[in-house]
C-alpha positions in Angstrom: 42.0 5.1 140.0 42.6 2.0 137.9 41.5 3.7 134.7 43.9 6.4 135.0 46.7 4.7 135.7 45.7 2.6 132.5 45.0 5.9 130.3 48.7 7.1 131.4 50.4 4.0 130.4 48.3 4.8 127.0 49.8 7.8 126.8 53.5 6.7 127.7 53.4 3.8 125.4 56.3 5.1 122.6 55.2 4.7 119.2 58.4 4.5 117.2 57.1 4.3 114.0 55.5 8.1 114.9 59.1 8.9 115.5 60.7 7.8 112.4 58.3 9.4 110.3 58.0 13.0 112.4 61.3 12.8 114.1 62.3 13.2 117.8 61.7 16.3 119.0 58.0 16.2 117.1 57.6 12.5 118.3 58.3 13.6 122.3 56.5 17.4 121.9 53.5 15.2 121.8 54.3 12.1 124.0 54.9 15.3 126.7 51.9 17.2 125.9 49.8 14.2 125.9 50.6 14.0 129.4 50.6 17.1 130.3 53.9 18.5 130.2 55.5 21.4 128.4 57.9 22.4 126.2 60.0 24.9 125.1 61.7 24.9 122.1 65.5 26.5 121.0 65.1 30.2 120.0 61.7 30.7 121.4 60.5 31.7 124.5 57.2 30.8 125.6 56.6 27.8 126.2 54.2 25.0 123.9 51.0 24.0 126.2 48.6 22.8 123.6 48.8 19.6 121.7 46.6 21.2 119.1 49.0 23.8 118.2 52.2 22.3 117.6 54.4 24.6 115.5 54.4 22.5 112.1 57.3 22.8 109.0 59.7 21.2 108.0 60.8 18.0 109.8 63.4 19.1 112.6 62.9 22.8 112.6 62.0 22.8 116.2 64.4 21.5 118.5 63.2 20.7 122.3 65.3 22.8 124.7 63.5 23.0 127.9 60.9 20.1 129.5 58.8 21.3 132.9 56.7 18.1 133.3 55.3 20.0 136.3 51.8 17.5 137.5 52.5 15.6 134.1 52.0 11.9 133.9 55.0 11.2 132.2 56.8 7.7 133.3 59.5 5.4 132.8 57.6 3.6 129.6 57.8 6.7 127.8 61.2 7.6 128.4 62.4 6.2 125.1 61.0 9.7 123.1 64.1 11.6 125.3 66.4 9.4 123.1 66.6 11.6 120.0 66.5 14.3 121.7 69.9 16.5 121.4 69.5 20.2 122.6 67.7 19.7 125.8 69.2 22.1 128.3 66.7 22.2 130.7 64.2 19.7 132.6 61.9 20.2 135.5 59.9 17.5 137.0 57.7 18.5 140.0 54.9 16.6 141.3 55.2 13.6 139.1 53.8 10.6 140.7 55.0 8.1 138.5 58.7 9.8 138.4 61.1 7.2 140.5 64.3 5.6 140.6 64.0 3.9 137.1 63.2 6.9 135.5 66.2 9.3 137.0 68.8 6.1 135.6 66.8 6.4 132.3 67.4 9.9 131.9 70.8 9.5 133.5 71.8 6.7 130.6 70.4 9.0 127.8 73.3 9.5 125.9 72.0 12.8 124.2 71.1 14.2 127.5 74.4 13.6 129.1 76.3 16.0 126.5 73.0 18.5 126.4 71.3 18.5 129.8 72.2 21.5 131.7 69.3 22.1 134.6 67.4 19.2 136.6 65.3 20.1 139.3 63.3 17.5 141.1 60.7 18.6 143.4 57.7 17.0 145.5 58.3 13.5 143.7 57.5 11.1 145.9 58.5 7.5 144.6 62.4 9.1 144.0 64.7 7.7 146.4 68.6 8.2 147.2 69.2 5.4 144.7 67.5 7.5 141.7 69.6 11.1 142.8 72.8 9.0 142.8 72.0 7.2 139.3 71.9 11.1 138.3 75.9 10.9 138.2 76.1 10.1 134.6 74.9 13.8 133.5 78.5 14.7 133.5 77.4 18.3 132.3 75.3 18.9 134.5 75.7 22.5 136.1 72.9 22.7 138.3 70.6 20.2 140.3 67.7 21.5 142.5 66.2 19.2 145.0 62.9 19.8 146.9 60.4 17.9 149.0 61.9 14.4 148.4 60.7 12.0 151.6 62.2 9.1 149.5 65.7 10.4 150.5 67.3 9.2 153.5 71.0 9.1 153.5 71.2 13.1 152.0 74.8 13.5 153.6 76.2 10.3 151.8 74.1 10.6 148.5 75.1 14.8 148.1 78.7 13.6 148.9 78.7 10.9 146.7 77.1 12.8 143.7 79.2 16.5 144.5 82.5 13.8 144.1 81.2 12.1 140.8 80.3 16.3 139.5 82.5 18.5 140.7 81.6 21.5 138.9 77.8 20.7 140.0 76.0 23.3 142.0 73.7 21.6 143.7 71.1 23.3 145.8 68.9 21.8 148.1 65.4 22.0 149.7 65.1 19.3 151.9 63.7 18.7 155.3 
């Protein structure tokens, strides 16, 4: 158990170097696939699952639009690749086990994904706790949040209050026990 954890932090450590030189959206398609996440990029609609065949041309061509880090091992120390990122609509994280609090302020503080970030959905994350779904405030575009399986959440009335006052135009849509 102690080796994976170690081989995920591998894979989470950001290499910025890797994303001056291939730029963002290159630099996070394969921080992502790494750890097992896909993407989807603008104008295309299937979605990228294999590390080895990344779209190549010219730097910038593709554009991430859509994450779904479904059983990924994305966490926190990675999150600097979502920085450059300026077109992602979309992001599903499901069954992360190293998704929690710090990551959802992360995201929530990304200044590109506060203008571009459309769709969160959050389900079967079990280190996320009221504290991480009310950091989620700051994605003041935000049009839809989908909320599923979350034991970590234990004030739902105040927290959904709190966050449907800081979004009004959220729809927010929730699974909860």
């Amino acid at each position: 158990r102690a080796f994976w954890g170690w081989l995920n932090a591998v894979f989470n450590k950001v290499d910025h170097e890797r994303i001056r030189a291939v730029g963002p959206d290159r630099a996070a398609s394969e921080w992502l696939l790494r750890c097992g996440a896909l993407v989807r990029y603008q104008g295309s609609p299937k979605w990228q699952q294999d590390y080895n065949g990344l779209p190549t041309g010219p730097l910038g061509k593709y554009k991430i639009e859509a994450i779904n880090a479904t059983d990924s091992c994305i966490m926190y120390r990675g999150f600097d690749y979502l920085d450059g990122l300026e077109h992602v609509t979309d992001i599903r994280l499901e069954k992360c086990m190293y998704i929690q609090d710090e990551c959802l302020q992360r995201l929530s503080e990304t200044n590109n994904l506060q203008k571009s970030l459309l769709q969160l959905k959050i389900i079967s994350c079990g280190n996320v706790t009221d504290k991480g779904i009310l950091a989620l405030h700051k994605l003041t575009n935000l049009e839809y949040l989908y909320l599923s399986d979350l034991p970590g959440i234990r004030e739902k009335e105040t927290t959904f209050r709190v966050l449907q006052q800081a979004l009004p135009n959220l729809e927010l849509e929730l699974d909860l026990e």
